[in-house]
TORMARTOR-22367 format. One line per 3 residues: number of its first residue (from 1); for each residue x, y, z of C-alpha. Coordinates in Angstrom, 1 decimal. Example, Ala and Ser with C-alpha at 12.3 -4.5 7.8 and 13.67 -1.06 7.14 Angstrom:
1 = 12.3:-4.5:7.8 ~ 13.7:-1.1:7.1
// end
This chain:
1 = 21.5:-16.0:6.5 ~ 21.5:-19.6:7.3 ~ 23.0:-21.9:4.2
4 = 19.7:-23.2:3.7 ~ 18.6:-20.0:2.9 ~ 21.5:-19.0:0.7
7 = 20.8:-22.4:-1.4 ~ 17.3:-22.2:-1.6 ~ 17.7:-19.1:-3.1
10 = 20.2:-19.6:-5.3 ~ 17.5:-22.6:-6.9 ~ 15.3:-19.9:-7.7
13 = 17.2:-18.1:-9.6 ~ 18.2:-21.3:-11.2 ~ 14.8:-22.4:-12.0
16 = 13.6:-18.7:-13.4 ~ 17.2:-18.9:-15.7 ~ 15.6:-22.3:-16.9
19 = 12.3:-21.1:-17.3 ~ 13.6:-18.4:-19.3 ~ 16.1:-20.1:-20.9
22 = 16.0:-22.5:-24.1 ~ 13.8:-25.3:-23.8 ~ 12.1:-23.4:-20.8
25 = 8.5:-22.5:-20.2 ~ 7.1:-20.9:-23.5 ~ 4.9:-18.4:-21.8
28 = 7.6:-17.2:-19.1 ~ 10.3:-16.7:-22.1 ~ 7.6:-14.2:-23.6
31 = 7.2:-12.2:-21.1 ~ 8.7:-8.3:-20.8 ~ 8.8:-6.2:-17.9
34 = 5.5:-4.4:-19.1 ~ 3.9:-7.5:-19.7 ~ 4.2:-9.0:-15.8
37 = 3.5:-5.4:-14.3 ~ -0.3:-6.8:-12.9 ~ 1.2:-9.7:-11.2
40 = 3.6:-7.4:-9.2 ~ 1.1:-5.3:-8.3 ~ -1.6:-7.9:-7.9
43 = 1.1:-10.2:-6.1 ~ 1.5:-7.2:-3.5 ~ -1.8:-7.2:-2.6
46 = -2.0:-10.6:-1.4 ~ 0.4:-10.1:0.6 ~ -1.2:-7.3:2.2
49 = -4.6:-9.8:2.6 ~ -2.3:-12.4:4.2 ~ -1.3:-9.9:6.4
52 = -4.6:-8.8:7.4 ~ -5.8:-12.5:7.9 ~ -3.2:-13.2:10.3
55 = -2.2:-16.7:8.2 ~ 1.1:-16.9:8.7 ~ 1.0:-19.8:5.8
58 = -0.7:-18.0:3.6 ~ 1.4:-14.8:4.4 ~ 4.9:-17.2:3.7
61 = 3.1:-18.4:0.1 ~ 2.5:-15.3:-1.0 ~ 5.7:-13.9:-0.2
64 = 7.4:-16.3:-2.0 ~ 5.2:-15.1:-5.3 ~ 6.4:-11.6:-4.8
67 = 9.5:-12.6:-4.2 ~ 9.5:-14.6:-7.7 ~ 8.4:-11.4:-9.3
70 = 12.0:-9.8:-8.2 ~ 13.8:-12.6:-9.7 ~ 11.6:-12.3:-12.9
73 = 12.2:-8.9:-13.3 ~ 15.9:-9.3:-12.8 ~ 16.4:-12.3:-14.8
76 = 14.7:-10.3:-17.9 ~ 17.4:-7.1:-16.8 ~ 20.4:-9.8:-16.7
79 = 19.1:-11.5:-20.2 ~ 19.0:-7.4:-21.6 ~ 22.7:-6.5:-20.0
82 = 21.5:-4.2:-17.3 ~ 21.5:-5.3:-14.1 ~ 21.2:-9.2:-12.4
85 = 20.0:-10.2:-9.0 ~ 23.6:-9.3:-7.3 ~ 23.3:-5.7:-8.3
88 = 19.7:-5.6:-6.6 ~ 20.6:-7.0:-3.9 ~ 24.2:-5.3:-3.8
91 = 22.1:-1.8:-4.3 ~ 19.6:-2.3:-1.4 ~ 22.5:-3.0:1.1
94 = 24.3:0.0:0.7 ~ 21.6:1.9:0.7 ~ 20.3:0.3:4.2
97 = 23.9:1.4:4.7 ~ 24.0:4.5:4.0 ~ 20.4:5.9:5.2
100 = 21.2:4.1:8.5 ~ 24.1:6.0:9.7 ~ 23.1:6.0:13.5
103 = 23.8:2.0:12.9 ~ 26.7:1.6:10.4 ~ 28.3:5.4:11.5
106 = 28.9:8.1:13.8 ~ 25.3:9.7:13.4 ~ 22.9:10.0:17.0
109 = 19.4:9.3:16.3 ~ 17.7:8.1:19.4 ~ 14.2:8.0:18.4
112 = 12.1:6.4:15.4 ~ 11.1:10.6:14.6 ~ 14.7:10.8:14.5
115 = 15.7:8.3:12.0 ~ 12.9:9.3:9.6 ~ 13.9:12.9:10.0
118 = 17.9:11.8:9.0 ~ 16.3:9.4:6.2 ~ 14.5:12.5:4.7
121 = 18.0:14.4:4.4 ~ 19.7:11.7:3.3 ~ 17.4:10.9:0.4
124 = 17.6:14.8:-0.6 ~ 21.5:14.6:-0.7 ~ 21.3:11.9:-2.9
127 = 18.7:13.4:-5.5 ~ 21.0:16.8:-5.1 ~ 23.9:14.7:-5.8
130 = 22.4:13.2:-8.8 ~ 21.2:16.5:-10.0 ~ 17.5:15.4:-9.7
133 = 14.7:17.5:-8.2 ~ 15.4:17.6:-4.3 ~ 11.4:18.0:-3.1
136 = 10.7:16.9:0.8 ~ 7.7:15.4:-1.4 ~ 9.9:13.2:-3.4
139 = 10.0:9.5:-3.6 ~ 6.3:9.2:-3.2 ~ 5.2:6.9:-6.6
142 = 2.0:8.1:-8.6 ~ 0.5:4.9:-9.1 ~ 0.3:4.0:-5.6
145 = -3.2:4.1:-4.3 ~ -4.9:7.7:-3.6 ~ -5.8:7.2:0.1
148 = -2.2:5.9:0.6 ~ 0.0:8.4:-1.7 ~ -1.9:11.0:0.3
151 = -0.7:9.7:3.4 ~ 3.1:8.9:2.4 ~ 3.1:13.0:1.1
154 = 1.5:13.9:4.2 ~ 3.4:12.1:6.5 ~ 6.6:13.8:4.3
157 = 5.6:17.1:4.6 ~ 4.9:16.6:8.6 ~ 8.8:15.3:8.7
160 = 10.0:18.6:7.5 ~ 7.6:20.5:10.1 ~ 4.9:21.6:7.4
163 = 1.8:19.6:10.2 ~ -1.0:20.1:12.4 ~ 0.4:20.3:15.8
166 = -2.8:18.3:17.1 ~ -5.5:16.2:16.1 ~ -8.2:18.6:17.2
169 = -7.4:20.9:14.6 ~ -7.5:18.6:12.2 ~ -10.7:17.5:13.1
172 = -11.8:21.6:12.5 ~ -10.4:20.9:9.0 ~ -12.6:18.4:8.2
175 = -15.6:19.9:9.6 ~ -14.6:22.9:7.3 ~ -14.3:21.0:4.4
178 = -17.5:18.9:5.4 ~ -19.0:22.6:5.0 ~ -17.3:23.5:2.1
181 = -18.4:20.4:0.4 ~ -22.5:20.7:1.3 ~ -22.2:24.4:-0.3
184 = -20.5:23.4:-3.4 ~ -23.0:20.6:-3.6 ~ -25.9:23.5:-3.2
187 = -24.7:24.9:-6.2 ~ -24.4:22.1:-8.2 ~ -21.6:22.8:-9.7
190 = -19.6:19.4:-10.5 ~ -16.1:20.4:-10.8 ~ -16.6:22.6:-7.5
193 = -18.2:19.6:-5.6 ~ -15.4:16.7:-6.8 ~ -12.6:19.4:-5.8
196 = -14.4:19.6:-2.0 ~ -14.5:16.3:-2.1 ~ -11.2:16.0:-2.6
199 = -10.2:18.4:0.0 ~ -12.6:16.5:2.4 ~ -11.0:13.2:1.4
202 = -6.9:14.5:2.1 ~ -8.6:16.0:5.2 ~ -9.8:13.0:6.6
205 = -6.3:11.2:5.4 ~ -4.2:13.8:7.6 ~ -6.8:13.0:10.6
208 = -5.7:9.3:10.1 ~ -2.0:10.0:10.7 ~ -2.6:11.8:14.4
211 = -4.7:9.1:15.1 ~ -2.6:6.6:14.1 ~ -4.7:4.9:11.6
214 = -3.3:3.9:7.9 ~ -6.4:5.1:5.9 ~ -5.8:2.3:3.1
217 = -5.8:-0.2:5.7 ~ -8.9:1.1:7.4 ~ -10.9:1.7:3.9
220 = -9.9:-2.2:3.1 ~ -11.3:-3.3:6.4 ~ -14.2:-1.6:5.8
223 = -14.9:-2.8:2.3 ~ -14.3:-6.1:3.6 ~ -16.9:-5.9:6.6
226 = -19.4:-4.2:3.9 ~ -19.2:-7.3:1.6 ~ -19.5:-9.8:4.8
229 = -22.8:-8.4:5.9 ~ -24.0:-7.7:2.3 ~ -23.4:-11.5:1.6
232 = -25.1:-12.1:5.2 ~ -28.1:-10.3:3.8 ~ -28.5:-12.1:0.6
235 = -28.1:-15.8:2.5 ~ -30.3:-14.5:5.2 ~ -32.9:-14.0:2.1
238 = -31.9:-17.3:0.2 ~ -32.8:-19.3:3.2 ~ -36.3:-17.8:3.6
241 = -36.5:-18.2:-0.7 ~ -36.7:-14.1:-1.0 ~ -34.5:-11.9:-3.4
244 = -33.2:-8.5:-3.0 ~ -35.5:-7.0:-5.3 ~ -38.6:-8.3:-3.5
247 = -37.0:-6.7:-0.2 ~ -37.6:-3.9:1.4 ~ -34.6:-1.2:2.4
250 = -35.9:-1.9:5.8 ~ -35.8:-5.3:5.8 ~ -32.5:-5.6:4.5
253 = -31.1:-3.4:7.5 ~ -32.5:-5.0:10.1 ~ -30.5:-8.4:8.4
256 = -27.6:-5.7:8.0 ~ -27.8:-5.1:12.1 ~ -28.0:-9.0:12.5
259 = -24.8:-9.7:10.5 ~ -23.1:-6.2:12.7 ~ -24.6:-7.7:16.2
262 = -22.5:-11.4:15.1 ~ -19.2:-9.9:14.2 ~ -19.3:-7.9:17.7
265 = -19.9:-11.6:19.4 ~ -16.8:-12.8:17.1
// end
């Protein structure tokens, strides 16, 4: 780490201390660790829209507000007596450490389906270790999105050979679950049709992996193209001095093939 770096940081621990501290910033100096939860969360995600932007300046700011929610929550954990930001930091090395033996030790992994493999042992040790349930679907958080958690417990189970062995039969899946789903919906029984859909949906997430597609990332992209040509639809109309509800469905597709036919010459 250059000593720019190491200073630079060191100032922003200094500032949150201050902001925190006597005399600091009212509002920061009430805050608990359940109170900033959103920002972490909501931080995170605009990462993940710098990311998909490709702006690298945009992407640097808002890693720099997630970073700050770190030293937030550590400053609050070094205020209580529990931790600082050398023990986070101290913990996260030797863990790299430790779950990279084939860097720091003896251990031969030669390929990426190697190292996760080894990762997955090592993190059961540990939870064995610490007398704490030792499940290849451990470590996965609830409160991570559906379409993602679904994918990080897949992707688990896969490591420990519970998989597909190819995407064709995957695909069967789905199309049995597709199916499944159109006779529960023929019975019209509610708690039968949201569990098909479910099935459908964790179908169509294990698809994703052999295709190599992250099914949060795709679902984002999506939503994002949907409210670009939806918006297309309602200048298209505000030009011409027309409103949705004076539109027909047709109408508003052929404006929804425009706005398709100008992202394709994008």
């Amino acid at each position: 780490m250059s000593e720019a770096a190491k200073e630079r940081f060191g100032e922003l621990v200094d500032i949150m201390a201050r902001l925190r501290g006597v005399g600091g910033c009212p509002w920061d100096r009430e805050q608990t660790h359940e109170s900033i939860k959103p920002y972490l969360l909501e931080e995170t995600y605009e990462v993940l829209e710098a990311i998909d932007e490709r702006d690298p300046g945009k992407l640097r700011e808002e890693l720099g507000d997630l970073l700050l929610q770190v030293v937030f929550h550590a400053q609050m954990a070094d205020e209580a007596g529990t931790f600082d930001i050398a023990e986070v930091i101290g913990s996260i090395n030797e863990k790299l450490r430790r779950r990279h033996p084939h860097v720091f030790g003896e251990v031969k992994a030669d390929t990426a389906q190697e190292v996760l493999f080894n990762w997955e042992q090592i993190k059961q040790r540990e939870r064995r270790q610490a007398k704490q349930s030792a499940s290849a679907l451990d470590g996965v958080p609830k409160e991570l999105p559906a379409l993602l958690r679904a994918h990080r417990l897949q992707e688990k189970a896969s490591r420990v050979g519970f998989d597909w062995k190819e995407a064709d039969e995957v695909l069967r899946k789905v199309e049995e679950e597709m199916r499944e789903l159109r006779q529960a919906m023929g019975g019209q029984a509610s708690a039968q049709v949201e569990a098909e859909l479910g099935d459908l949906l964790f179908a169509l997430v294990n698809l994703s992996r052999f295709i190599a597609v992250n099914p949060e990332d795709a679902l984002r992209k999506t939503i994002a193209r949907f409210i670009s040509r939806f918006r297309y639809i309602e200048e298209a109309l505000a030009q011409k001095g027309a409103s949705l509800k004076d539109t027909t469905l047709e109408q508003m597709d052929a404006l929804w093939d425009e706005a398709k036919s100008r992202e394709q010459k994008m």
